[in-house]
KEZA-849134 format. One record per residue (C-alpha): residue number from 1; residue in three letters; x, y, z. Coordinates in nm, 3 decimals. Layout:
# residues N
+------+-------+---------+---------+---------+
| lolo | pakol |    east |   north |      up |
+------+-------+---------+---------+---------+
|  NUM |   ALA |       X |       Y |       Z |
...
+------+-------+---------+---------+---------+
END
This chain:
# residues 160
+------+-------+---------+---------+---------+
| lolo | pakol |    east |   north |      up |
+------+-------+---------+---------+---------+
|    1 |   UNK |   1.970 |  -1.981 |   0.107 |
|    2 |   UNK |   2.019 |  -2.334 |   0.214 |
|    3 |   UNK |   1.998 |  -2.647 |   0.056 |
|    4 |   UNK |   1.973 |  -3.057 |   0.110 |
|    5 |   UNK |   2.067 |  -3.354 |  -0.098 |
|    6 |   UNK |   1.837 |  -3.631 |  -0.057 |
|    7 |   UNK |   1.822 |  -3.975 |  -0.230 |
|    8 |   UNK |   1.599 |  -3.987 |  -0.492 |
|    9 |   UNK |   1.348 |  -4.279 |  -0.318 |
|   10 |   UNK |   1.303 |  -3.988 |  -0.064 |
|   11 |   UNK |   0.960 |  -3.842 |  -0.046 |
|   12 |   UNK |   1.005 |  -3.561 |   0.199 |
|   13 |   UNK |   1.260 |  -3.399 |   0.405 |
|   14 |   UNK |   1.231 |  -3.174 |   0.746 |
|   15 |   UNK |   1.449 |  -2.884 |   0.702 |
|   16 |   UNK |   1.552 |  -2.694 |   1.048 |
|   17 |   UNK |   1.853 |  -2.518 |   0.990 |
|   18 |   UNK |   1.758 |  -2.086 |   0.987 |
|   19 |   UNK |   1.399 |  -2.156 |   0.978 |
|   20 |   UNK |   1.195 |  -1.901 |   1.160 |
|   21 |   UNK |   0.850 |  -1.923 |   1.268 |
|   22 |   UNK |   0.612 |  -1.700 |   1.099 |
|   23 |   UNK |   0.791 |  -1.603 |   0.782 |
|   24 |   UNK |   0.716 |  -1.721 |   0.410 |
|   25 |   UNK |   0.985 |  -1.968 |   0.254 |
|   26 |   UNK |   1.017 |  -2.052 |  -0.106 |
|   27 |   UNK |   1.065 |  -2.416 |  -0.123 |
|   28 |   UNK |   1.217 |  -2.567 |  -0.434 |
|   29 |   UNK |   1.296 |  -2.946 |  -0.496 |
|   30 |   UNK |   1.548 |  -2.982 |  -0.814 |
|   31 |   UNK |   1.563 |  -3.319 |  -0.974 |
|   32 |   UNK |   1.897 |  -3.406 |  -1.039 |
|   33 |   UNK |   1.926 |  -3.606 |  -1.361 |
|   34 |   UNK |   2.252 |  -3.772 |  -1.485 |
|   35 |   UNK |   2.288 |  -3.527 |  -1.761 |
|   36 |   UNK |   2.252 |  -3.231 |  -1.565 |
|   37 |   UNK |   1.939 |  -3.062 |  -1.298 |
|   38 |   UNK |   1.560 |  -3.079 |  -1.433 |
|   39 |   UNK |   1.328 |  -2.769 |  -1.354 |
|   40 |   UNK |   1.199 |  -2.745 |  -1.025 |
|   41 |   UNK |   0.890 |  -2.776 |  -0.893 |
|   42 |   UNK |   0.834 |  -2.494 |  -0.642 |
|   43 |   UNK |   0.582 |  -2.424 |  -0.341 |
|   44 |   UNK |   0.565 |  -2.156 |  -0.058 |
|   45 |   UNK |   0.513 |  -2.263 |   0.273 |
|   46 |   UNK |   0.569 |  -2.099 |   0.676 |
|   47 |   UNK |   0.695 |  -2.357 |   0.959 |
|   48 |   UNK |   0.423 |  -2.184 |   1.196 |
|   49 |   UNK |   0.184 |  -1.949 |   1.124 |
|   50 |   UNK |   0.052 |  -1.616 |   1.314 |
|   51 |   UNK |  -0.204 |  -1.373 |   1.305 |
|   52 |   UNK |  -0.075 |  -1.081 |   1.016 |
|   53 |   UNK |   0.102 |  -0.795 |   1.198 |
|   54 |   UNK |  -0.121 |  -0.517 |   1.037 |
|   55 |   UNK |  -0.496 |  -0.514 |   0.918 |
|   56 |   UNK |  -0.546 |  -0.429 |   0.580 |
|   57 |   UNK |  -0.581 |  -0.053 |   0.453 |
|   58 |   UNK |  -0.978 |  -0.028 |   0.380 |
|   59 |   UNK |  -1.145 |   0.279 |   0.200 |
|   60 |   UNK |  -1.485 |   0.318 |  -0.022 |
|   61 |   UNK |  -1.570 |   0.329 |  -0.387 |
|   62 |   UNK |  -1.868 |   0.362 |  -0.566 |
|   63 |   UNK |  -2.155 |   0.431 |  -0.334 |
|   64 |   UNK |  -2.567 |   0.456 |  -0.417 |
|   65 |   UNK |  -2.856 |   0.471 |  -0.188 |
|   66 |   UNK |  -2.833 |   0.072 |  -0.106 |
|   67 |   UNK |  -2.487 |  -0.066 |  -0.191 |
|   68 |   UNK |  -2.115 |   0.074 |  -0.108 |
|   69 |   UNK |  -1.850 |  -0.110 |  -0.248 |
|   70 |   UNK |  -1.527 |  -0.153 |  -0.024 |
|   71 |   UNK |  -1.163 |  -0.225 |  -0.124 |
|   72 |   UNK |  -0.859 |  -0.264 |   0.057 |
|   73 |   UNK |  -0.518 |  -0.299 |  -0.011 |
|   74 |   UNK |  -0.269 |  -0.580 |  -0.002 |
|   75 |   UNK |  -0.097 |  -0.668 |   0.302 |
|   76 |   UNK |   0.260 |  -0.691 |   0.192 |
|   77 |   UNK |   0.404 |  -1.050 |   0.224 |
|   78 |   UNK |   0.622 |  -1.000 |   0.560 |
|   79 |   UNK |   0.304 |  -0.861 |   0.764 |
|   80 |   UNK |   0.078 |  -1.110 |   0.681 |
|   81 |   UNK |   0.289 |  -1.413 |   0.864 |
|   82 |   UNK |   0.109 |  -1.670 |   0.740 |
|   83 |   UNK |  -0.142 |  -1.785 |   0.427 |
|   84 |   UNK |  -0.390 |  -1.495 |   0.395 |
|   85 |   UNK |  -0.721 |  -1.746 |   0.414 |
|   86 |   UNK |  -1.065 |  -1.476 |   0.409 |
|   87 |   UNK |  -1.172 |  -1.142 |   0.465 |
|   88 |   UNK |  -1.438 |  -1.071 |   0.701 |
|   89 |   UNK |  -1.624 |  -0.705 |   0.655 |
|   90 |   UNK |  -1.770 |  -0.593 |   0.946 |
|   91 |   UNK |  -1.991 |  -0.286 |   0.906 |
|   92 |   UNK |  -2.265 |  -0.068 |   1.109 |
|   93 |   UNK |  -2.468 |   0.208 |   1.099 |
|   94 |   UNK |  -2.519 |   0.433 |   1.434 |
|   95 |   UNK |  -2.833 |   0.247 |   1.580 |
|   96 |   UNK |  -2.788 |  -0.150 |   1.359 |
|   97 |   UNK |  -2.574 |  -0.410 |   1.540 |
|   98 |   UNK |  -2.249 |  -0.501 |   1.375 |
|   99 |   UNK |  -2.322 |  -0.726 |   1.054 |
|  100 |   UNK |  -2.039 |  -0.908 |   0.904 |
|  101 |   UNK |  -1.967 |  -1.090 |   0.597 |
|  102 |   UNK |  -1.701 |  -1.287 |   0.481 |
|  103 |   UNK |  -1.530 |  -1.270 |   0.120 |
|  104 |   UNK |  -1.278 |  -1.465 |  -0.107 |
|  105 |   UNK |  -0.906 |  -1.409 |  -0.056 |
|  106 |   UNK |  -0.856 |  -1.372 |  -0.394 |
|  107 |   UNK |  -1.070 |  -1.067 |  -0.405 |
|  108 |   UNK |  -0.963 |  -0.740 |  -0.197 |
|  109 |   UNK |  -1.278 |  -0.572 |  -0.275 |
|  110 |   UNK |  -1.726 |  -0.640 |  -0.129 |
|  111 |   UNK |  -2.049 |  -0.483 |  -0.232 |
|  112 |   UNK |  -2.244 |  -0.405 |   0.104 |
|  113 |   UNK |  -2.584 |  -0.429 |  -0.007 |
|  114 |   UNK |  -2.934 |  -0.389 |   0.159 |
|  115 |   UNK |  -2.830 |  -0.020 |   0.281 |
|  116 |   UNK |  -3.035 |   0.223 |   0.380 |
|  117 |   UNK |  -3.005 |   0.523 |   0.237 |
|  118 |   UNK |  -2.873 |   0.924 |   0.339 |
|  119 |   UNK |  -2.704 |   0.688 |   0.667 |
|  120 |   UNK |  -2.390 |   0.716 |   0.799 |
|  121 |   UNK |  -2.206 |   0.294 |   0.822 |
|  122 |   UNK |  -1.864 |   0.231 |   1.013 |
|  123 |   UNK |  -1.681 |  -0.038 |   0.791 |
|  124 |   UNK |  -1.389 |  -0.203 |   0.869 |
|  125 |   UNK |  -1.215 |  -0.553 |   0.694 |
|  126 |   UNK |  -1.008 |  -0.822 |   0.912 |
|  127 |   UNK |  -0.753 |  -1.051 |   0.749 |
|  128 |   UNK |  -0.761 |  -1.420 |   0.888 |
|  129 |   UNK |  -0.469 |  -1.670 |   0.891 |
|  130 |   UNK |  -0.490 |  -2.025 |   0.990 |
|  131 |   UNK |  -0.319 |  -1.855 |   1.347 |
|  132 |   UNK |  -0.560 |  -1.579 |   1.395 |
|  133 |   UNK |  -0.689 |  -1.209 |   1.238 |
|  134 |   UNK |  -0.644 |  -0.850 |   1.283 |
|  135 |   UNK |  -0.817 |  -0.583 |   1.192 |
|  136 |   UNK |  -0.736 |  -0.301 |   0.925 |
|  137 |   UNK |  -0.873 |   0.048 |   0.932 |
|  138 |   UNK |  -1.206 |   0.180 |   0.984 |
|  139 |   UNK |  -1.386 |   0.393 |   0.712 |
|  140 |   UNK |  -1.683 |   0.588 |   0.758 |
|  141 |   UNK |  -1.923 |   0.593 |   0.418 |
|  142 |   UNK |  -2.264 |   0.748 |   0.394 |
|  143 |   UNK |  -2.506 |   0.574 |   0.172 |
|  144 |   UNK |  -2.665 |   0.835 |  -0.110 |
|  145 |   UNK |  -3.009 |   1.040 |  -0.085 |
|  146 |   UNK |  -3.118 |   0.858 |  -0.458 |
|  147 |   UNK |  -2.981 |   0.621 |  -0.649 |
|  148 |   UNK |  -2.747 |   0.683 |  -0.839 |
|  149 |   UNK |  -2.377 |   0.557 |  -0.782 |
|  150 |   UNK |  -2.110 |   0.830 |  -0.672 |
|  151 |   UNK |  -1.737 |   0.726 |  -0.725 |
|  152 |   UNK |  -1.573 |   0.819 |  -0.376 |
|  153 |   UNK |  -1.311 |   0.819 |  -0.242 |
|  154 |   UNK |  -1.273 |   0.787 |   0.129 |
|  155 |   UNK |  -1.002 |   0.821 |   0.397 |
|  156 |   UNK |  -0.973 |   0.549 |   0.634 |
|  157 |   UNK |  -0.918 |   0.721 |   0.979 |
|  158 |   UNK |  -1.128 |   0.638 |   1.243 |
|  159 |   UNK |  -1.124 |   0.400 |   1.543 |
|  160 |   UNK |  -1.442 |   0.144 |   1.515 |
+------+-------+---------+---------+---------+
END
């Protein structure tokens, strides 16, 4: 832990000492007050961002004739080395083209829908930073004969 006393007309402040590209600082700016040190306000921030070191773990849930949902796990804060900014799903059946779609960081789990069904897809999920993605697992899901949902779970093994 460092820290740097500034004047209090200062509005920012470059701090170089031990900072390492790539990893996630807590930044915390205390107001000192004559009668003693006000609460801070606090903010998280990287000095250069990368692409995260791992992709995240993806695996299927409930699954009908038409619609799979996917979820994947966290990527735990010193892999992801930067600001986690989207998910993109890419998924395919044997004969289709890769389709993608792209969903809300703050959600780690997408409803593929428009299936078809009793077919085999290839999913997989990419985490993007302002630097760059990587891709996490692949799963393999097979859509249902009729329609009702099936809670699943699936392993996430395969190369895509």
């Amino acid at each position: 832990m460092t820290w740097k006393k500034v004047a209090a007309d200062i509005t920012s402040c470059v701090l170089q000492e031990n900072i390492e590209p790539m990893k996630r600082y807590s930044i915390s700016v205390f107001p000192l007050l004559p009668n003693g040190v006000a609460s801070p306000i606090s903010t998280e921030a990287y000095s250069k961002q990368g692409a995260p070191l791992i992709g995240p773990k993806v695996s299927g849930n409930y699954i009908s004739k038409s619609q799979a949902e996917v979820i994947w796990e966290k990527i735990p804060i010193n892999k992801c080395q930067g600001f986690i900014r989207n998910y993109t799903i890419f998924y395919s059946d044997k004969l289709g083209p890769v389709r993608y779609v792209m969903s809300d960081v703050a959600e780690r789990k997408y409803t593929l829908t428009g299936l078809l069904a009793a077919t085999d897809y290839m999913v997989k999920v990419m985490a993007t930073t302002d630097a760059g993605g990587t891709n996490g697992s692949v799963v393999n899901l097979t859509t249902k004969k009729s329609g009702k949902y099936q809670l699943v779970n699936v392993p996430n093994n395969q190369q895509f």
